[in-house]
N, C-alpha and C positions, 0 to 999 in steps of 0.2 A: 181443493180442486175448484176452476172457476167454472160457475153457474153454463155459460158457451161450450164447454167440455160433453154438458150431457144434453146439448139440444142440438137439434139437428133436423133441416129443412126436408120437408113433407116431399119437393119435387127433388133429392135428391135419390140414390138408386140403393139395393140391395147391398153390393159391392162395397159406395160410401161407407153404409152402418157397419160392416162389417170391418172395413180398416179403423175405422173409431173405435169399435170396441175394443178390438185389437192392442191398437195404439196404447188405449188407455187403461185398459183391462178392467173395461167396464161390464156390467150383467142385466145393463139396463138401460135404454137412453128415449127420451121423450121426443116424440115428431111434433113440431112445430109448425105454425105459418110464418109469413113475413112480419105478422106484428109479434109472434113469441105465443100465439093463443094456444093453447096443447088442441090436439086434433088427432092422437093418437100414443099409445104408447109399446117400445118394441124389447122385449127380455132377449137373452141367447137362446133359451128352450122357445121362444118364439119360433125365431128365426130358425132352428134345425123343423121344426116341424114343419116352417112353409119352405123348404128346401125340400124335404123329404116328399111335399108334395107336387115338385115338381115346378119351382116356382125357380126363375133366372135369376144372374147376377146384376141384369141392367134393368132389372122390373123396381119400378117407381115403390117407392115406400108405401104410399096411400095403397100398394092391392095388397102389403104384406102386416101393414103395423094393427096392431089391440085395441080397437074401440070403444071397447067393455071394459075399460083400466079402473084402477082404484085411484081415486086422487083425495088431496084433503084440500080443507081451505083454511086461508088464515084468520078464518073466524071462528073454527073449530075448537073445541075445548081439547085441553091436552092430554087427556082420559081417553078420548074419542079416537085420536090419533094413534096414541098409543095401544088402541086395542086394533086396530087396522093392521099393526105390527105383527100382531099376535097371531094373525093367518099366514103367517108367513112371505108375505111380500119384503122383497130386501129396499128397494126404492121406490116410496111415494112421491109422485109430483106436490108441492104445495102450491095451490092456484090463488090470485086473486079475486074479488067481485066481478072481474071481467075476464075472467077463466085464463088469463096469463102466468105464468109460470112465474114466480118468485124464490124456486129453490127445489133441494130435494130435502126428504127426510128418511135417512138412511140410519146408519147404527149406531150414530153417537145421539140419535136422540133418546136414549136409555139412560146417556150420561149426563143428568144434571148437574148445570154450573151453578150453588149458589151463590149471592151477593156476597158472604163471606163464613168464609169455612177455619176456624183456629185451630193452628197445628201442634197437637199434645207429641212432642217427642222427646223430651225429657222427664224427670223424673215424679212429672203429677202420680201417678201411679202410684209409685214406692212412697211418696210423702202421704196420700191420701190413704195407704194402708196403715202405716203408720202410726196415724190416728188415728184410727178403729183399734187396732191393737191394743193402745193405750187408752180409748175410753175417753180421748181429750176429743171431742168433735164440738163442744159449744165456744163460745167466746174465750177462753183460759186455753191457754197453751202456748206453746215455744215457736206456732208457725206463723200466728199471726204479729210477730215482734219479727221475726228473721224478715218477713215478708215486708214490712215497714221499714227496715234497715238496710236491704237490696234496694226499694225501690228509692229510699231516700238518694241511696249511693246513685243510684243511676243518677238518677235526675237535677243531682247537686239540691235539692229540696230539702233540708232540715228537716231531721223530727217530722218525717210527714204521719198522718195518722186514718189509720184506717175505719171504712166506715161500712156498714149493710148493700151499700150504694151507691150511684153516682149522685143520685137527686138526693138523696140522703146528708151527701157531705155538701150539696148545695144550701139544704134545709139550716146546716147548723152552719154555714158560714155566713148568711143572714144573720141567723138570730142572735149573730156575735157583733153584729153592726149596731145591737141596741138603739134602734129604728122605732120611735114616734109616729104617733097616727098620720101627722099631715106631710112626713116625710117622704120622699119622692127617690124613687129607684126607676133607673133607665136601662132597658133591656133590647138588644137586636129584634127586627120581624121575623127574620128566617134562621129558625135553630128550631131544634126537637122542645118541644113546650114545657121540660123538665125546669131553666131557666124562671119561665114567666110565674107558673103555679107555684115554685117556691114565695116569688116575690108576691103576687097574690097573696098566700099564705100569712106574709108579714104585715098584711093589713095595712100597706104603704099604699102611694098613690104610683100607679106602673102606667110608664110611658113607655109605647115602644119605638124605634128608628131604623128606620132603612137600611140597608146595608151597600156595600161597595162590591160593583159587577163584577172586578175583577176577581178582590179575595172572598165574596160572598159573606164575609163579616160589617161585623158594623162600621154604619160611616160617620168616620171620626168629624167628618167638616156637618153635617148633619145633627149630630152626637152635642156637641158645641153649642148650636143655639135651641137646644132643647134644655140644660143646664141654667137650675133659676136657682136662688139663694135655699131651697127647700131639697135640694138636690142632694143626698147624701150617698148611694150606690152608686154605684155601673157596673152593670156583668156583660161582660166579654165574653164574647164566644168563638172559640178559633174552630170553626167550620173548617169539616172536611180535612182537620188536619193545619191547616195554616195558622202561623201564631203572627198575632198583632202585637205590632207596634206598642209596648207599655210605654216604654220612657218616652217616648212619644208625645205620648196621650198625657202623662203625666205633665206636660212640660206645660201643658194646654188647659189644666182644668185645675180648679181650687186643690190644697192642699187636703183640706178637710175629709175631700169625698173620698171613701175607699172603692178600691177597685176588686171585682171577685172572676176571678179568670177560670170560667170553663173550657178545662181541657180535658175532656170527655174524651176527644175526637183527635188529639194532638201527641196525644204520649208518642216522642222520640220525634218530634220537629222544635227547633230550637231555633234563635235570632242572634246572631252577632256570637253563639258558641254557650248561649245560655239556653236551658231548656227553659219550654213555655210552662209559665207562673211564679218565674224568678224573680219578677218584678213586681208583681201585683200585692196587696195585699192579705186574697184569701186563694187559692189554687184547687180546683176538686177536679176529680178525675174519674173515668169509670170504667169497670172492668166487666159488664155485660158482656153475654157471649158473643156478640158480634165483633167486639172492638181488639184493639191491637192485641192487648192481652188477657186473658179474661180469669175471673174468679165463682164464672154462673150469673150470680151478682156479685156487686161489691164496689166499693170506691178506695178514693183516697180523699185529704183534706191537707193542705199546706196553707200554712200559720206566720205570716212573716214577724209578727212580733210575738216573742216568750210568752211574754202573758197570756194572752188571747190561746195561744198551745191549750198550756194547762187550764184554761177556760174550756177551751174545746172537748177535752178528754173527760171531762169532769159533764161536761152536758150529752158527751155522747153514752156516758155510761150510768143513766137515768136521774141525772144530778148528786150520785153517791161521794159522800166524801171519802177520797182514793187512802185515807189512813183508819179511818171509823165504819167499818162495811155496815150495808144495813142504815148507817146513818145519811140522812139526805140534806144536802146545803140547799139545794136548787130545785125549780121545775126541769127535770131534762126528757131525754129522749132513751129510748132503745135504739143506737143504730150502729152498735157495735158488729161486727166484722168475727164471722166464726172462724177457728182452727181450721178445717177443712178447707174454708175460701182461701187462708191465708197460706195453707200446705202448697193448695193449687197455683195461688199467685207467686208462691216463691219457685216454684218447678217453672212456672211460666217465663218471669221475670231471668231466669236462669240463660235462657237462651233469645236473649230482646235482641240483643247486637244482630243475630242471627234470624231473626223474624225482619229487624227494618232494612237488611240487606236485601231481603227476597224481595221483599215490598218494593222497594226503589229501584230490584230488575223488572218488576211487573209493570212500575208506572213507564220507564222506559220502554220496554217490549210494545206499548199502546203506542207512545209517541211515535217511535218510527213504523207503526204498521200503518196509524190513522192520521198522522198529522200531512203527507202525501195526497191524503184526499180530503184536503180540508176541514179537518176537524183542529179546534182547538182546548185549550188545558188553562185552568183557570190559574192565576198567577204563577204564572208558567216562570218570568222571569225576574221575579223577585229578590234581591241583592242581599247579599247577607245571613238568606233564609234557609235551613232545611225543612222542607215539609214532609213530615211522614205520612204524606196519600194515605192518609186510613181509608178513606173512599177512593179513588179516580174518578173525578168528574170531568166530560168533556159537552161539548158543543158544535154542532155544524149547522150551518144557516137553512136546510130544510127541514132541518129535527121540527119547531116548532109549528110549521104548516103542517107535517104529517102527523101530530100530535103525538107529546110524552106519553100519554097514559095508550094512547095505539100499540107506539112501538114498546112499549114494558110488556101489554100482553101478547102480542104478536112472537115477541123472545120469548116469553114462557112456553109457551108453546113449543117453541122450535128447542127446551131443555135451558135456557139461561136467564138467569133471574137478574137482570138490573133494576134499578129505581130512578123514581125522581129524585129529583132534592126535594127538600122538607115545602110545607105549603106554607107560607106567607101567615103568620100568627092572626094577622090583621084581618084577615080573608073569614077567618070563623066565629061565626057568631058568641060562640063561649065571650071570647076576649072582643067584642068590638066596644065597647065602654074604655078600654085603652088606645085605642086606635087615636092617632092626632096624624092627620094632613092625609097623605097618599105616603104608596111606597112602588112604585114601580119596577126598582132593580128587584124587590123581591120576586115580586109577581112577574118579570121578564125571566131571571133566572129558576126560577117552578115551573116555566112553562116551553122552556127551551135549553135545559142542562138535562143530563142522565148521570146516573153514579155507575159503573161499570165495576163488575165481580173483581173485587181489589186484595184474594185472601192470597199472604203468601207463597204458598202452594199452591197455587197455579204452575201449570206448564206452558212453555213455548207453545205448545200443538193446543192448550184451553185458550189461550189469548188469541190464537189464530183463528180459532171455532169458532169463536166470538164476537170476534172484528169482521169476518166475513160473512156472519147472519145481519149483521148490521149494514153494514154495504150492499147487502144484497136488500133488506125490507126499504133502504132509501134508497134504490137504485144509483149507485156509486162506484157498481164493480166495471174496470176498463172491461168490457166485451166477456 
C-alpha cells in the first residue's frame, strides 16, 4: 500500500476520512499538514466515538483527530517499537527528526526478513539421522565422499575435496603453492578478509588491488602492474557471486604464477558454460550458513593438477600417510570435513538446480520492481555470464548522501536486514602495512551499494515489503 494511502490532509472533513477508510479498508489513517508533518492521528473507534458525540460529517479533521497518538521514530531501537506493538496499537506512524511521516508500522513488522535464510527441504533430516544411528558423525563415513561426488558432478570440478571450511580450503590451497619468504601473493581490497589472513598466514609479502565498480572484483588492468618477477599467487575473488574472467587473466600474466579462485560467493555462476574455478588453478568454496548452500561450516578445494589432489588430501588429513595410519610424511592440518556436514551437503546439493532457479526469480522480482526508479544492479549486463546473485547488490545515486550504515539500521528497525558490502581491506588498520597507492572503486562501492535479503525463499509479497521500505526511507515512492 502507498505511503498517500494512509495520509490525509488536516483541512480535509469527517466525510473525506471516512470514504478513505472505506475505500481502503483502513483502521487507521494519520492527519497531516501540507508538508506531511503528522499533527494528528484518527482510528475507526475514533471516529464512532466522536460521531456518537455528536460531531458532523463536514466538521474539519483538526476538531476530530487523536493528539495524544503513539508514534515511533526512526532512530528508535527495534525492541522499543516492538514493544509499543505489544499495547495493542495496530498502526504506528514512523516519524523523522522533523516529525514527518516516513511510513507506517503495522503487522508485518513481527516478520523479520533476514539477509539470508537457507531452505532445508530435502533430505538433510533423514541423512543426518542417519548418522547418528550409525555412530558415523566424525570425519569417516559414506556422506562425506557422496557429498564430494555430487558436488564434483555439479560443478564439472574433479575430484573436488572436502574441507572444515571455506578459509580452511583457502589455507591449504596456499600452502600448496610452496611459497618462499620474499614471495609476493596479490589479493583484491574488497572481499570478506578470509582471502588476505590466509595469505598473511604464508608469511608472503600481500599486496592488495582495487577492484572494478562494475563486477566489484579485482581489477585486472590494475592487477597487471602490480605483478613484479616475485609474484607467485593471485587469488580471486568472484564477489557477490560473479565469476572472473580466468582465461582472460591468464592470457595476461606469467605462466608461473598460480591462480587460487575464491568461490565462496559463486557456487552456480558459471562463464562461457564452465562453472567458476574451471580454470584456475586451486578453486575453494564455502558452505557457511549464509551462502547458497550450506554445511554449518564447511568448504570445498578443487585441484587442477593430480598431484597437488593427493597432496592436498594427505595435508588436509594431518599429513597421515593415507596407506600407514598413524604414520605421518608431513606437517599437515586438521581441516577435514565431518559425516554430518557432508550428510547435510549432500541433502543440500540435492536440490541446487532448484535453489539457483528461486534465486534468479528473486534477483529479477528486484529488477523490475527497483530498476523504474533508478536503481541499478551491478554487472547487470555481462556477456556470456551466469551469476548466481548469492547477494543482490544494488545502488541509486542518493543511497550514498543518505548513508549505507543509516539506511541498514533504519530497515532494521522497520524488520529487514540488509548490508553493506564488505569494507575496503585497505581502510583497517590490522592490514595497512599492505596497502600500496589508493583504492577508491572500493571505498565508493562500501559507501554507496546495499546487499538486499537474497535467500531463495523469498516471496513476491517479501520482495515487495522490501523495496517499498526502501523507497519510502529515500523518498522515492510516486506520491
Amino acid at each position: 500500500m502507498k505511503l498517500s494511502t494512509l495520509l490525509i490532509n488536516q483541512n480535509l472533513t469527517v466525510r473525506d476520512v471516512m470514504v478513505r477508510m472505506n475505500d481502503f479498508c483502513l483502521d487507521t489513517v494519520f492527519v497531516v499538514d501540507c508538508e506531511n508533518t503528522l499533527v494528528g492521528v484518527i482510528t475507526d473507534g475514533d471516529l464512532r466515538r466522536k460521531l456518537l458525540k455528536g460531531h458532523g460529517l463536514d466538521d474539519a479533521l483538526s476538531e476530530v483527530m487523536n493528539k495524544n497518538y503513539t508514534a515511533a521514530s526512526i532512530n528508535d531501537e527495534r525492541s522499543d517499537v516492538l514493544s509499543l506493538r505489544k499495547d495493542g496499537i495496530k498502526s504506528i506512524p514512523l516519524l523523522d527528526e522533523f516529525q514527518k511521516v516516513l511510513g507506517c508500522i503495522g503487522q508485518e513488522v513481527d516478520e523479520y526478513i533476514p539477509i539470508y535464510n537457507t531452505s532445508f527441504e530435502g533430505n538433510e533430516l533423514l541423512y543426518l539421522t542417519d548418522c547418528i544411528k550409525k555412530s558415523w558423525v566424525s570425519s569417516a563415513g559414506e556422506y562425506v565422499k557422496k557429498f564430494e561426488q555430487k558436488f564434483s558432478e555439479f560443478t564439472g570440478l574433479n575430484d573436488c575435496i572436502s574441507t572444515s571450511s571455506g578459509s580452511t580450503a583457502l589455507e591449504l590451497a596456499i600452502s600448496l603453492c610452496n611459497l618462499k619468504k620474499n614471495d609476493e601473493i596479490i589479493a583484491p581490497d574488497l572481499t570478506f578478509a578470509s582471502p588476505i589472513n590466509s595469505a598473511i598466514r604464508s608469511n608472503s609479502i600481500v599486496k592488495l588491488v582495487d577492484v572494478d565498480r562494475d563486477t566489484m572484483c579485482i581489477n585486472t588492468n590494475l592487477l597487471l602492474d602490480k605483478i613484479t618477477n616475485k609474484t607467485k599467487v593471485i587469488i580471486v575473488v568472484n564477489l557477490y557471486g560473479y565469476p572472473v574472467d580466468i582465461l582472460q587473466l591468464r592470457k595476461n600474466i606469467p605462466s608461473h604464477i598460480k591462480i587460487i579462485e575464491d568461490c565462496a560467493e559463486s557456487l552456480g555462476s558459471f562463464r562461457n558454460n564452465k562453472h567458476s574455478g574451471y580454470y584456475s588453478d586451486f578453486a575453494t568454496f564455502s558452505f557457511y550458513g549464509n551462502k547458497t548452500i550450506t554445511t554449518g561450516e564447511g568448504g570445498m578445494l578443487f585441484c587442477s593438477n593430480d598431484l597437488k589432489k593427493g597432496e592436498a588430501k594427505i595435508l588436509r588429513d594431518h599429513g597421515m600417510n593415507p596407506k600407514k595410519r598413524y604414520w605421518h610424511d608431513q606437517v599437515g592440518f586438521n581441516f577435514r570435513m565431518t559425516n554430518l556436514q557432508g550428510a547435510l551437503g549432500l541433502a543440500q546439493m540435492e536440490n541446487i538446480e532448484k535453489v539457483l532457479r528461486r534465486k534468479k526469480r528473486v534477483f529479477q522480482k528486484y529488477k523490475d520492481l527497483m530498476i523504474p526508479f533508478g536503481f541499478s544492479f551491478n554487472a547487470d549486463e555481462a556477456l556470456d555470464v551466469e551469476n548466481s546473485r548469492w547477494l543482490v547488490t544494488t545502488t541509486h545515486e542518493k543511497i550514498e548522501n543518505y548513508g549505507v550504515e543509516k539506511l541498514e539500521y533504519q530497515l532494521k528497525l522497520l524488520g529487514i536486514d540488509i548490508r553493506k558490502v564488505f569494507y575496503p581491506l585497505s581502510s583497517m588498520p590490522i592490514y595497512k602495512s599492505y596497502k600500496k597507492g589508493i583504492y577508491p572503486n572500493s571505498s565508493y562501492l562500501n559507501k554507496s551499494y546495499i546487499c538486499l535479503p537474497s535467500s531463495p525463499n523469498l516471496t513476491s509479497e517479501n520482495i515487495e515489503i522490501i523495496v517499498d521500505k526502501i523507497l519510502m526511507l529515500l523518498g522515492l515512492h510516486n506520491g
